[in-house]
Structure formats: C-alpha cells, structure tokens
mmCIF file of the N, C-alpha and C atoms, coordinates in Angstrom:
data_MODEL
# 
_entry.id   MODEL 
# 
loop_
_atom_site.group_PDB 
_atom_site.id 
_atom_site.type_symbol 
_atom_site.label_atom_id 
_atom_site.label_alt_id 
_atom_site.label_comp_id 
_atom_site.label_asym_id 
_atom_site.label_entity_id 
_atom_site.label_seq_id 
_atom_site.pdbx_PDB_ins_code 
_atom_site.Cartn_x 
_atom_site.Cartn_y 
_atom_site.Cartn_z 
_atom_site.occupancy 
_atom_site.B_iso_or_equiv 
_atom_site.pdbx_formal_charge 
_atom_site.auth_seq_id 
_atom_site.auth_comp_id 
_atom_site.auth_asym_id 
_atom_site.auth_atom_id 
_atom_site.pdbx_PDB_model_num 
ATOM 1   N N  . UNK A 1 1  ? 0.838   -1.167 0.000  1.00 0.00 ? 1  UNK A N  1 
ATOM 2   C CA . UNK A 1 1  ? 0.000   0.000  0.000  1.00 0.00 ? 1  UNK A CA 1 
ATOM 3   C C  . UNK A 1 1  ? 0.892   1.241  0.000  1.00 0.00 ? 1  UNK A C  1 
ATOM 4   N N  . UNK A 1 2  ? 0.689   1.689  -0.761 1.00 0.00 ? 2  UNK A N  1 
ATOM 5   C CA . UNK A 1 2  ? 1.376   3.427  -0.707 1.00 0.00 ? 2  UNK A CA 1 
ATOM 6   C C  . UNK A 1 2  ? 0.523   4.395  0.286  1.00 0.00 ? 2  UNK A C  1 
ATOM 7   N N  . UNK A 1 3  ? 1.760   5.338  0.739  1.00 0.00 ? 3  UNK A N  1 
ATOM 8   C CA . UNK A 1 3  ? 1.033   5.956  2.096  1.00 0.00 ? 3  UNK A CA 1 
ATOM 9   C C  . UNK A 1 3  ? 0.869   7.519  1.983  1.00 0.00 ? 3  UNK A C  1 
ATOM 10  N N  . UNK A 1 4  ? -0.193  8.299  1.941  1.00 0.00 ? 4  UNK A N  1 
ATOM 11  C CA . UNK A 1 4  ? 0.439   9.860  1.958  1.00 0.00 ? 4  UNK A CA 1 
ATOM 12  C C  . UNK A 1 4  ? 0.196   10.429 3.376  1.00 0.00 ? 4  UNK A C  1 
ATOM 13  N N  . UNK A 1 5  ? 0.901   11.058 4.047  1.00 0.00 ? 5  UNK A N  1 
ATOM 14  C CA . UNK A 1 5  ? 1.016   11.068 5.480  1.00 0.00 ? 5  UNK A CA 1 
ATOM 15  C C  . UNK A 1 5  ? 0.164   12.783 5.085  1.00 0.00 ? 5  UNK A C  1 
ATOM 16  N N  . UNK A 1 6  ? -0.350  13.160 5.678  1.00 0.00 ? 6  UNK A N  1 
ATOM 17  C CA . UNK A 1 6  ? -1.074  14.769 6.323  1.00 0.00 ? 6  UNK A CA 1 
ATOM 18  C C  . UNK A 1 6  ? -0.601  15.535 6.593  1.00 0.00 ? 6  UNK A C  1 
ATOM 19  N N  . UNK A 1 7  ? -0.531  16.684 6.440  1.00 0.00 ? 7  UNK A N  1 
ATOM 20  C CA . UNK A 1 7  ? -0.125  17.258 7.279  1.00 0.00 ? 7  UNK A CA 1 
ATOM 21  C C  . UNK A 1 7  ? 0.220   17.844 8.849  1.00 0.00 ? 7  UNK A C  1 
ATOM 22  N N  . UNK A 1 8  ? -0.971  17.160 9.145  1.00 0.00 ? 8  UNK A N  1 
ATOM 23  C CA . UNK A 1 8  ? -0.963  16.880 10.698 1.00 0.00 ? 8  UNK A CA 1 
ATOM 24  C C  . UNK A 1 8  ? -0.404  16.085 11.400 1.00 0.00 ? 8  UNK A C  1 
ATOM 25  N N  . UNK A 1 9  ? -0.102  15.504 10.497 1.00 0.00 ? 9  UNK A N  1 
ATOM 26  C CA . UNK A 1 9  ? 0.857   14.011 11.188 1.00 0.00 ? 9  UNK A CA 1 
ATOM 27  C C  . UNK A 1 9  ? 1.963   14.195 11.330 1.00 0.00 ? 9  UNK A C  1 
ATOM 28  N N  . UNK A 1 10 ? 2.612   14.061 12.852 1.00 0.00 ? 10 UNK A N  1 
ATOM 29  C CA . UNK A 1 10 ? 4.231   14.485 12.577 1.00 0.00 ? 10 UNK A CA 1 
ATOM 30  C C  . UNK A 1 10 ? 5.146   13.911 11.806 1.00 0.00 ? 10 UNK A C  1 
ATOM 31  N N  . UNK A 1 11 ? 6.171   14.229 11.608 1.00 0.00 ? 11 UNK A N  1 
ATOM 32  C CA . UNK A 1 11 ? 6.954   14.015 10.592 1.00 0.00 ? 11 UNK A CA 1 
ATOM 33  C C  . UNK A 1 11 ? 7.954   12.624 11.134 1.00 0.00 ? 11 UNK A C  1 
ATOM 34  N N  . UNK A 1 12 ? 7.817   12.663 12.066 1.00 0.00 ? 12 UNK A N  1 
ATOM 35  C CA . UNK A 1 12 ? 8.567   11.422 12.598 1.00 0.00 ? 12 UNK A CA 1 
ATOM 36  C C  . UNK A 1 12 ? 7.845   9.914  12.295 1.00 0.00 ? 12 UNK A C  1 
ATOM 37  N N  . UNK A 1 13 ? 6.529   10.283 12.131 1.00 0.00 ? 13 UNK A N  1 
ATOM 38  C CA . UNK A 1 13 ? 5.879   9.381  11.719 1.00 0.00 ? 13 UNK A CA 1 
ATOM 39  C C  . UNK A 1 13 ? 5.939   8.521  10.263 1.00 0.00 ? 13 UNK A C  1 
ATOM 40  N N  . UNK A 1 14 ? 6.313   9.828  9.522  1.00 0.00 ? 14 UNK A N  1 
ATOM 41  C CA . UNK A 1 14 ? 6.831   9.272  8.178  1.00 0.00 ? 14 UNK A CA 1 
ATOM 42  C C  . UNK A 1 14 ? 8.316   8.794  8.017  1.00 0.00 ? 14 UNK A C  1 
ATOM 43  N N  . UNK A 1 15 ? 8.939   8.917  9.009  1.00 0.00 ? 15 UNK A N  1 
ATOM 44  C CA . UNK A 1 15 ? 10.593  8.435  8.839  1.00 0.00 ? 15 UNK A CA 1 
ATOM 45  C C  . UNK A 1 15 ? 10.453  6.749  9.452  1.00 0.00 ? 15 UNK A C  1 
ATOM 46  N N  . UNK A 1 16 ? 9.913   7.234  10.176 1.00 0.00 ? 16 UNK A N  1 
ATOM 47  C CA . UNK A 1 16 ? 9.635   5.588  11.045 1.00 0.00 ? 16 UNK A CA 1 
ATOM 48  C C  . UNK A 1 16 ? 9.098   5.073  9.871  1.00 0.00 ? 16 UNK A C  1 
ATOM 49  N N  . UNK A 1 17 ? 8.055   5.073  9.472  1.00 0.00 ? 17 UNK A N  1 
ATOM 50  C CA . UNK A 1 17 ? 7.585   4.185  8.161  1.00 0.00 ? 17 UNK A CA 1 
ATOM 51  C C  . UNK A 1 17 ? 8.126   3.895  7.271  1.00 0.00 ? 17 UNK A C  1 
ATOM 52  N N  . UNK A 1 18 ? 8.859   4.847  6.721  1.00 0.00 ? 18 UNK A N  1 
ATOM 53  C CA . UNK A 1 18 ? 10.316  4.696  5.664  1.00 0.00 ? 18 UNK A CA 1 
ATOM 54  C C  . UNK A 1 18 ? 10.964  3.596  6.310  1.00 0.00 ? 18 UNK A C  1 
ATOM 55  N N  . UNK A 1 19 ? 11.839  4.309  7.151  1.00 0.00 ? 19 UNK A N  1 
ATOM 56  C CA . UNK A 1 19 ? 12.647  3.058  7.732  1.00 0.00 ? 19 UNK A CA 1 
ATOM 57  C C  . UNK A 1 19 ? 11.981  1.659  8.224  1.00 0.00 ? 19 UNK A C  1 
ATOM 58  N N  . UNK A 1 20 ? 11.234  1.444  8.161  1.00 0.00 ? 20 UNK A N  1 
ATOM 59  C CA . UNK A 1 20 ? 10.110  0.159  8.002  1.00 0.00 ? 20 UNK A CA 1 
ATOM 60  C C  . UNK A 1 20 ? 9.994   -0.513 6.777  1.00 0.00 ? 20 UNK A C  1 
ATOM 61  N N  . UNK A 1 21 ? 10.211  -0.039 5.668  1.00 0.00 ? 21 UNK A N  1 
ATOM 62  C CA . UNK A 1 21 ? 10.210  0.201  4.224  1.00 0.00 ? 21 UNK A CA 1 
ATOM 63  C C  . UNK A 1 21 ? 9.175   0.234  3.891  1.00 0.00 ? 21 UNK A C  1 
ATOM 64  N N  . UNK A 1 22 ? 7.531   1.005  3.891  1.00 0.00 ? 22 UNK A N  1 
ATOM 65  C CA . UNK A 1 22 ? 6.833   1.607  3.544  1.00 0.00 ? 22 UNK A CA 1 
ATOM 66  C C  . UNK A 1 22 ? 7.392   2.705  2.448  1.00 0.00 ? 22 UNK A C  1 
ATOM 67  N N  . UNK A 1 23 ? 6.323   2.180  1.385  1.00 0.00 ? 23 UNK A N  1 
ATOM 68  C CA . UNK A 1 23 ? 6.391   3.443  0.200  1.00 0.00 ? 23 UNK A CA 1 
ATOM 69  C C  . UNK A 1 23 ? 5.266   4.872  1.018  1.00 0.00 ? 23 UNK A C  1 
ATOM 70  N N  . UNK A 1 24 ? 5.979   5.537  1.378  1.00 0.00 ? 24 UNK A N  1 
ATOM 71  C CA . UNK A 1 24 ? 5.390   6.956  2.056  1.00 0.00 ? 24 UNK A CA 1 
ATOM 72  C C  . UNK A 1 24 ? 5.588   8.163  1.631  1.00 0.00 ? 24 UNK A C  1 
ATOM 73  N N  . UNK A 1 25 ? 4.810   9.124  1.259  1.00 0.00 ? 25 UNK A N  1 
ATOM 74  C CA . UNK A 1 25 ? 5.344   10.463 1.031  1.00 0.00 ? 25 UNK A CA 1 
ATOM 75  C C  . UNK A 1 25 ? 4.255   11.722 1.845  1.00 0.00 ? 25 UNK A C  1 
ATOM 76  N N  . UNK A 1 26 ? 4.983   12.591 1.968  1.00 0.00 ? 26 UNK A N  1 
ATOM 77  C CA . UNK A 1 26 ? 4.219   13.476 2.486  1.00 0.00 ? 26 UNK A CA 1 
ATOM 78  C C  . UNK A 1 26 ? 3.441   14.505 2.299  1.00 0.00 ? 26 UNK A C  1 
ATOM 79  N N  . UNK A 1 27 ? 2.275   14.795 2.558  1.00 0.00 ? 27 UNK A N  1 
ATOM 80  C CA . UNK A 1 27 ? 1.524   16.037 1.632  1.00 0.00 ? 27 UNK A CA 1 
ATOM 81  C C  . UNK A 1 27 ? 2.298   17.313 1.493  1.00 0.00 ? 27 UNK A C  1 
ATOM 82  N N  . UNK A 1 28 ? 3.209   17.516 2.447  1.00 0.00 ? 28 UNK A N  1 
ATOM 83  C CA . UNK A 1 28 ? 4.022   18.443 2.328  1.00 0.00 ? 28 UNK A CA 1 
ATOM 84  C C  . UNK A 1 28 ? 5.272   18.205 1.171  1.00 0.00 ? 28 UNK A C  1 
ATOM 85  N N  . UNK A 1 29 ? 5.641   17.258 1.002  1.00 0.00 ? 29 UNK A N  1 
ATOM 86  C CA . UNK A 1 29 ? 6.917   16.964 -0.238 1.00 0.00 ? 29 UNK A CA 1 
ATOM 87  C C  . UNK A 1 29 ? 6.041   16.873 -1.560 1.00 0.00 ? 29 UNK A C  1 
ATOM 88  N N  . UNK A 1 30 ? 4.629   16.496 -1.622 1.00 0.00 ? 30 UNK A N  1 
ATOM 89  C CA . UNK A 1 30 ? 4.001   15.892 -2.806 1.00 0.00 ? 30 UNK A CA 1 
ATOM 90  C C  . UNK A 1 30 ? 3.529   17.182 -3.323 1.00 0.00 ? 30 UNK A C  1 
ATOM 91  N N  . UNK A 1 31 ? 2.094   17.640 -2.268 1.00 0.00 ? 31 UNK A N  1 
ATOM 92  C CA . UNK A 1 31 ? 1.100   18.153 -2.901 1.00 0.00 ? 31 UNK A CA 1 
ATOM 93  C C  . UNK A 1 31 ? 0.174   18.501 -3.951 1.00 0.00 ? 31 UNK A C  1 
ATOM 94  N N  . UNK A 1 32 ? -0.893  18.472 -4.382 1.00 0.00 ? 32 UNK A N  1 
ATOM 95  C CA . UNK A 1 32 ? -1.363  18.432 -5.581 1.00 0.00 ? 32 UNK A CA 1 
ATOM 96  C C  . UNK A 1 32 ? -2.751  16.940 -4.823 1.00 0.00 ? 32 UNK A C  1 
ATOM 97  N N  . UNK A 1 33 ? -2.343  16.078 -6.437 1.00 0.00 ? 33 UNK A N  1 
ATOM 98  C CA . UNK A 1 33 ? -3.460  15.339 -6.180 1.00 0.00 ? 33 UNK A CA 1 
ATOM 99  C C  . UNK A 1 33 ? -2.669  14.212 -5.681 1.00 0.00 ? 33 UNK A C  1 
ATOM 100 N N  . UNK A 1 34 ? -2.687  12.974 -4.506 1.00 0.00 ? 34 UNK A N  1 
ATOM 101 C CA . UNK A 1 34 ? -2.122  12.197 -3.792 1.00 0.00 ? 34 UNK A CA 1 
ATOM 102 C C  . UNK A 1 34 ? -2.085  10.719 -5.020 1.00 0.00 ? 34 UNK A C  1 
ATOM 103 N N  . UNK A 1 35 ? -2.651  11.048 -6.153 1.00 0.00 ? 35 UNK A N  1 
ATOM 104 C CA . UNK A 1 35 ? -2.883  9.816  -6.683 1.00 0.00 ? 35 UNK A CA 1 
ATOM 105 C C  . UNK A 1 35 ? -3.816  8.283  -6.231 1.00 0.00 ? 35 UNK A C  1 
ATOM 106 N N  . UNK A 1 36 ? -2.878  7.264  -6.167 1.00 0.00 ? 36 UNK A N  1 
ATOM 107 C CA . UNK A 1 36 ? -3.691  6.388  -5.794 1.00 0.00 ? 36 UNK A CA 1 
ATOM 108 C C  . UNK A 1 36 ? -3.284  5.699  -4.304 1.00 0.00 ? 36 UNK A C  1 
ATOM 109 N N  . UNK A 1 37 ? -2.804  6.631  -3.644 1.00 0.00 ? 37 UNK A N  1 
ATOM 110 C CA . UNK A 1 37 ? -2.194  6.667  -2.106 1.00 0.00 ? 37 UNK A CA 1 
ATOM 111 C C  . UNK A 1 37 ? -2.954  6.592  -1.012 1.00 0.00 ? 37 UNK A C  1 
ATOM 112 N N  . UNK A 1 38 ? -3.383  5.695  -0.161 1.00 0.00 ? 38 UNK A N  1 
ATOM 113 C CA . UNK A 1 38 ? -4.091  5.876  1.094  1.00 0.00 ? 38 UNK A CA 1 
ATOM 114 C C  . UNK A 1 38 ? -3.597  7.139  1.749  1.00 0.00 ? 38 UNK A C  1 
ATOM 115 N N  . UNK A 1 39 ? -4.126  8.153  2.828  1.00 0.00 ? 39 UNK A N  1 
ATOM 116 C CA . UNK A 1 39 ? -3.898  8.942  3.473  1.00 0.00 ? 39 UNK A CA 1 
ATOM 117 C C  . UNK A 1 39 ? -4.307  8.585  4.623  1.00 0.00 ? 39 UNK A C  1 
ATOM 118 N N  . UNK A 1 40 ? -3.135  9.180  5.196  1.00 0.00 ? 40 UNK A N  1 
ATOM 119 C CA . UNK A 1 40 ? -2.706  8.863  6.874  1.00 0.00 ? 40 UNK A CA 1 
ATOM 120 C C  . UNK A 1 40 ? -2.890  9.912  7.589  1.00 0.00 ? 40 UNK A C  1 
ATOM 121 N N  . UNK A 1 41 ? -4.195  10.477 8.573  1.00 0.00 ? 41 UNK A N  1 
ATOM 122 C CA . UNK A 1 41 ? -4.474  11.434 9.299  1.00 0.00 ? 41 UNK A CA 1 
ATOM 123 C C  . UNK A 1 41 ? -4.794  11.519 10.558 1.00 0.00 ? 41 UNK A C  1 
ATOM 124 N N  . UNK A 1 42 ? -4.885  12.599 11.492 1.00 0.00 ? 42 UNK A N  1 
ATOM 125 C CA . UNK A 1 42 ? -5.318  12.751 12.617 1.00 0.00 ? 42 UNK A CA 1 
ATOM 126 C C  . UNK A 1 42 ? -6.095  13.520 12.174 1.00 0.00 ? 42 UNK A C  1 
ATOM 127 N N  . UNK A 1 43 ? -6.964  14.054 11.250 1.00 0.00 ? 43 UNK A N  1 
ATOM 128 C CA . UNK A 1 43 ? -8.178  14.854 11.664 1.00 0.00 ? 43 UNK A CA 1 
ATOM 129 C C  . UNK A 1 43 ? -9.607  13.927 10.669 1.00 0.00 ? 43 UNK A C  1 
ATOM 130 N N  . UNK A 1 44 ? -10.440 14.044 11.660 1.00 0.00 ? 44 UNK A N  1 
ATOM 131 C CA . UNK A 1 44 ? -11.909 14.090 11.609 1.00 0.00 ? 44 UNK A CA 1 
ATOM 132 C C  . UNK A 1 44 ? -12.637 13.867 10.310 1.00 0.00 ? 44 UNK A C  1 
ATOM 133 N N  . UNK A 1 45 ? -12.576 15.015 9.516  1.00 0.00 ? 45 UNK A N  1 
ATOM 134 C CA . UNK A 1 45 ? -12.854 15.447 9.177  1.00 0.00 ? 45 UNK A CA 1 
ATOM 135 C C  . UNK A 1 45 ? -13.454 14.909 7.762  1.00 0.00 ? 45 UNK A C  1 
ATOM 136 N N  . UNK A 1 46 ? -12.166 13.674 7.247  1.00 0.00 ? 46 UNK A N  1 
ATOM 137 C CA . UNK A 1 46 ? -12.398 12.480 6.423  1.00 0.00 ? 46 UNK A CA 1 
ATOM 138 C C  . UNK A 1 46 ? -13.427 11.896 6.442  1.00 0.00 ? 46 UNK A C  1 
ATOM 139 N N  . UNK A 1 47 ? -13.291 11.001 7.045  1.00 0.00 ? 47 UNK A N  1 
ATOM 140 C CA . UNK A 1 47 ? -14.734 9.950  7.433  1.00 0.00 ? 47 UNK A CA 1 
ATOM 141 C C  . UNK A 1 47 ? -16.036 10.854 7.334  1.00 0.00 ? 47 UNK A C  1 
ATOM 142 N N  . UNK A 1 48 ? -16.412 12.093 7.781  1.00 0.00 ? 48 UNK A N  1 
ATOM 143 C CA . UNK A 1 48 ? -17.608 12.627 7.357  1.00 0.00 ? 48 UNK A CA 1 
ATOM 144 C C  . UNK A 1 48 ? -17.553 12.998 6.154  1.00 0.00 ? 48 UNK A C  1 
ATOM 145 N N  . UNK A 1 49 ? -16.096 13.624 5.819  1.00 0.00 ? 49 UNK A N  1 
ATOM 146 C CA . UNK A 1 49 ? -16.276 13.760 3.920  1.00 0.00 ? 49 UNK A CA 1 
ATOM 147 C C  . UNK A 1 49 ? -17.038 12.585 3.030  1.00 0.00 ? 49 UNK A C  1 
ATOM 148 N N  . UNK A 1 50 ? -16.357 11.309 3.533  1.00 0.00 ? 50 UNK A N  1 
ATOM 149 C CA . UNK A 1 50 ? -16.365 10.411 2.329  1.00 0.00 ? 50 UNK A CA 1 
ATOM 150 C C  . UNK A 1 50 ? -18.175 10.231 2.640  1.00 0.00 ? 50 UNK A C  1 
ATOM 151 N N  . UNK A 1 51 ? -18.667 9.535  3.825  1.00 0.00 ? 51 UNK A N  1 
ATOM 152 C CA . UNK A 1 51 ? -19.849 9.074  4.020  1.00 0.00 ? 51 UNK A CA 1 
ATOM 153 C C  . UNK A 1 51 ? -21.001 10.536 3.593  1.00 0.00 ? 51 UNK A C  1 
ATOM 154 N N  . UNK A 1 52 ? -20.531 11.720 3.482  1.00 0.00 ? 52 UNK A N  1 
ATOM 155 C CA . UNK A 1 52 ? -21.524 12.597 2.895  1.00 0.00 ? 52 UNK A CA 1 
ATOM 156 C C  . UNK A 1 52 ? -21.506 11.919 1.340  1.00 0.00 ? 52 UNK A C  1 
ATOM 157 N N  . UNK A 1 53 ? -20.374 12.390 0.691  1.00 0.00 ? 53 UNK A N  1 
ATOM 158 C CA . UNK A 1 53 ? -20.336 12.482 -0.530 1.00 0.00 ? 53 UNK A CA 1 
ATOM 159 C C  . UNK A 1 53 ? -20.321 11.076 -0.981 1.00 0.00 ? 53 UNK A C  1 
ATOM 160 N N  . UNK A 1 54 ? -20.821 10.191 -0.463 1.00 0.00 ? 54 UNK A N  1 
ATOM 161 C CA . UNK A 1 54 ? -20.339 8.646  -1.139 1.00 0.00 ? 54 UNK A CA 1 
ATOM 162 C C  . UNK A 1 54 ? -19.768 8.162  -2.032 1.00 0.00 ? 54 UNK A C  1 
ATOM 163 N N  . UNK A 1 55 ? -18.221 8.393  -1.433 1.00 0.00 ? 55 UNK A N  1 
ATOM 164 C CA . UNK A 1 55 ? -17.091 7.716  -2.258 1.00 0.00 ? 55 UNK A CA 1 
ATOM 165 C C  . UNK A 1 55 ? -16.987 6.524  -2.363 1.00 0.00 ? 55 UNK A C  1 
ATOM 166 N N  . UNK A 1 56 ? -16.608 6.389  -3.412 1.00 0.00 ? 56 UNK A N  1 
ATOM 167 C CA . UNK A 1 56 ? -17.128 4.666  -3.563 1.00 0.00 ? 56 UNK A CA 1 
ATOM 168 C C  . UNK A 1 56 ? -15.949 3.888  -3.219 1.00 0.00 ? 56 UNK A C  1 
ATOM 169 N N  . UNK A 1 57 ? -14.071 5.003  -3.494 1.00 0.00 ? 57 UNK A N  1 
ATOM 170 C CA . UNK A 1 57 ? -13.240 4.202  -3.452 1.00 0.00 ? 57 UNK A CA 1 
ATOM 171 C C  . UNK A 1 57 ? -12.013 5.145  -2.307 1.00 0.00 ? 57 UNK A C  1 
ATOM 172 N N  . UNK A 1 58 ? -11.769 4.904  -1.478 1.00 0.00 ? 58 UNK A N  1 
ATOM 173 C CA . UNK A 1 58 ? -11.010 5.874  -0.651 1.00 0.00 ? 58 UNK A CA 1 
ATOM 174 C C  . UNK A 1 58 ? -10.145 4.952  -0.177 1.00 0.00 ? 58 UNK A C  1 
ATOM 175 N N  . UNK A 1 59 ? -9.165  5.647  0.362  1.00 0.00 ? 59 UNK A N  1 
ATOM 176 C CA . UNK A 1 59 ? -8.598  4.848  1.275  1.00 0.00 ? 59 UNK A CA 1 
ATOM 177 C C  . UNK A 1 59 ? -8.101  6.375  2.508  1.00 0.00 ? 59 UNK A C  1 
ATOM 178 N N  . UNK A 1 60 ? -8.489  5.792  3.920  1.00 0.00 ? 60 UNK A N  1 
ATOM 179 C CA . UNK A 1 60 ? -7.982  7.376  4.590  1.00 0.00 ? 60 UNK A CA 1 
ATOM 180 C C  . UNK A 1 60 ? -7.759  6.072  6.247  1.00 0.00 ? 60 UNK A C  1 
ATOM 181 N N  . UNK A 1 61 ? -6.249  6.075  6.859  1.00 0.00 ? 61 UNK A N  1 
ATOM 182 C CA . UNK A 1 61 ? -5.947  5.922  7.379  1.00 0.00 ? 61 UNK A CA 1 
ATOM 183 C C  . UNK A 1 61 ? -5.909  6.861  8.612  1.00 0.00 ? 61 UNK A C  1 
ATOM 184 N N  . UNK A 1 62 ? -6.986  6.824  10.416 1.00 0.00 ? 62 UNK A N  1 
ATOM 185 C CA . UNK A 1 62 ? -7.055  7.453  11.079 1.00 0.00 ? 62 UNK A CA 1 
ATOM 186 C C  . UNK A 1 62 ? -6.205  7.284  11.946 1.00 0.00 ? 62 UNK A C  1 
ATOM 187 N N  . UNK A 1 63 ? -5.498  8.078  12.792 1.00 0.00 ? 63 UNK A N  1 
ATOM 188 C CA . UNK A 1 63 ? -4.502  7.736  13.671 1.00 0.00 ? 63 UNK A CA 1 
ATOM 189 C C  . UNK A 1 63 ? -5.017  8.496  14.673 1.00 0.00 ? 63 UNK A C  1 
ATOM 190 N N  . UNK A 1 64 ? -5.039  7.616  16.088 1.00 0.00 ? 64 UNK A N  1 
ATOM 191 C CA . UNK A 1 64 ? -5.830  8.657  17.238 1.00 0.00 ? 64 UNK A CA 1 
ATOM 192 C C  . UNK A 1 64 ? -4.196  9.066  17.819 1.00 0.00 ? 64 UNK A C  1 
ATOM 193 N N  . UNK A 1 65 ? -4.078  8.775  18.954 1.00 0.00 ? 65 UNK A N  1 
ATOM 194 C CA . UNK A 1 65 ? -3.191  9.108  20.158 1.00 0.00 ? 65 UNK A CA 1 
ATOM 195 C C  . UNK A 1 65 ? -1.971  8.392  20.221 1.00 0.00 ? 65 UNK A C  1 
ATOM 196 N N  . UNK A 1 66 ? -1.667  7.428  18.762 1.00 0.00 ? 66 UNK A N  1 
ATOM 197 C CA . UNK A 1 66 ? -0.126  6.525  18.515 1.00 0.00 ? 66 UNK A CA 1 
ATOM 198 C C  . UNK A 1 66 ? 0.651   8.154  18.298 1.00 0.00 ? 66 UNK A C  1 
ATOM 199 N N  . UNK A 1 67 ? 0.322   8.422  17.846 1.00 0.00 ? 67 UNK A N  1 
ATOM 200 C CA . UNK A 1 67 ? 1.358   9.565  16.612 1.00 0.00 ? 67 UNK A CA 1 
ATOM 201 C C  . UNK A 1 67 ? 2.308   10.285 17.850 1.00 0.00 ? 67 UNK A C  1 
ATOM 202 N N  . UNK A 1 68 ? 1.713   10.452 19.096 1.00 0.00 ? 68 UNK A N  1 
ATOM 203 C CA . UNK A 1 68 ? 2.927   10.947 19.737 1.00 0.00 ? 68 UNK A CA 1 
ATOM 204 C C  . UNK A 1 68 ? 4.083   9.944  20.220 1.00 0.00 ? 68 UNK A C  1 
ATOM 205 N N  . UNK A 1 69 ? 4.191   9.040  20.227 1.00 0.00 ? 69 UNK A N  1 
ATOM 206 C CA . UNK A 1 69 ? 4.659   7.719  20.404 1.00 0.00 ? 69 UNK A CA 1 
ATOM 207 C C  . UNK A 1 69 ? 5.670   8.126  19.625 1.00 0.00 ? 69 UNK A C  1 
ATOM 208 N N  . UNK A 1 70 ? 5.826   8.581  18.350 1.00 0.00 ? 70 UNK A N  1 
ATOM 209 C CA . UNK A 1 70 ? 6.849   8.593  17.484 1.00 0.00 ? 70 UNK A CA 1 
ATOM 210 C C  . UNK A 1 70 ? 7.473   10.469 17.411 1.00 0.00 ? 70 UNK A C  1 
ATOM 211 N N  . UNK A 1 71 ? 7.029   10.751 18.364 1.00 0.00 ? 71 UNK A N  1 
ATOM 212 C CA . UNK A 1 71 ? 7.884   12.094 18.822 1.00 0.00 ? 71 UNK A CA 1 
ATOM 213 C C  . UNK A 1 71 ? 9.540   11.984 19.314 1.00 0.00 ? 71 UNK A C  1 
# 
C-alpha cells in the first residue's frame, strides 16, 4: 500500500515508516493530487467527507493518540 502522510501528522511518523520500508510520502513533499495513495491522518474530518459524498473508493488511514509515540 502506498502511504500519503497529512499534514498533521508528525513528521517522525513518516521516517519511522520509511525506515520500516513503507512506500510513504508526504503532503508536504508531494502536494497536488495524492494519486492512488491511502492517506494517513489525525483529523476528523475524512470519514464525514467520504460518508456525505459517497465515495465509492477511498482509502484514509485514522490515527488517534499513537502519533505521539513517534515524537
């Protein structure tokens, strides 16, 4: 699975995954359109996007309270 990490997500989070060997990039290095990349977030805000607009194909990875773990 290819990963696009958020901007909200700290950045340590994406090195750890690298060094895991996860294909990862960051909305901050990419930007634009993420392609065909799951996204990796701490905000909300997803899950009500998709279930309004019924996306048929998403992929959005939520991260609650791990992400400081990798501070």
């Amino acid at each position: 699975m290819k990963l696009l990490i958020d901007s909200c997500v700290a950045g340590a989070v994406t090195r750890r995954l690298r060094e895991q060997g996860h294909d990862v990039v960051s909305v901050a290095e990419r930007g634009g359109d993420p392609g065909d990349r799951a996204i990796v977030t701490i905000d909300v805000d997803f899950g009500t996007l998709i279930f309004r607009d019924q996306v048929q194909r998403v992929g959005v990875l939520r991260m609650r309270e791990a992400q400081r773990r990798f501070s």
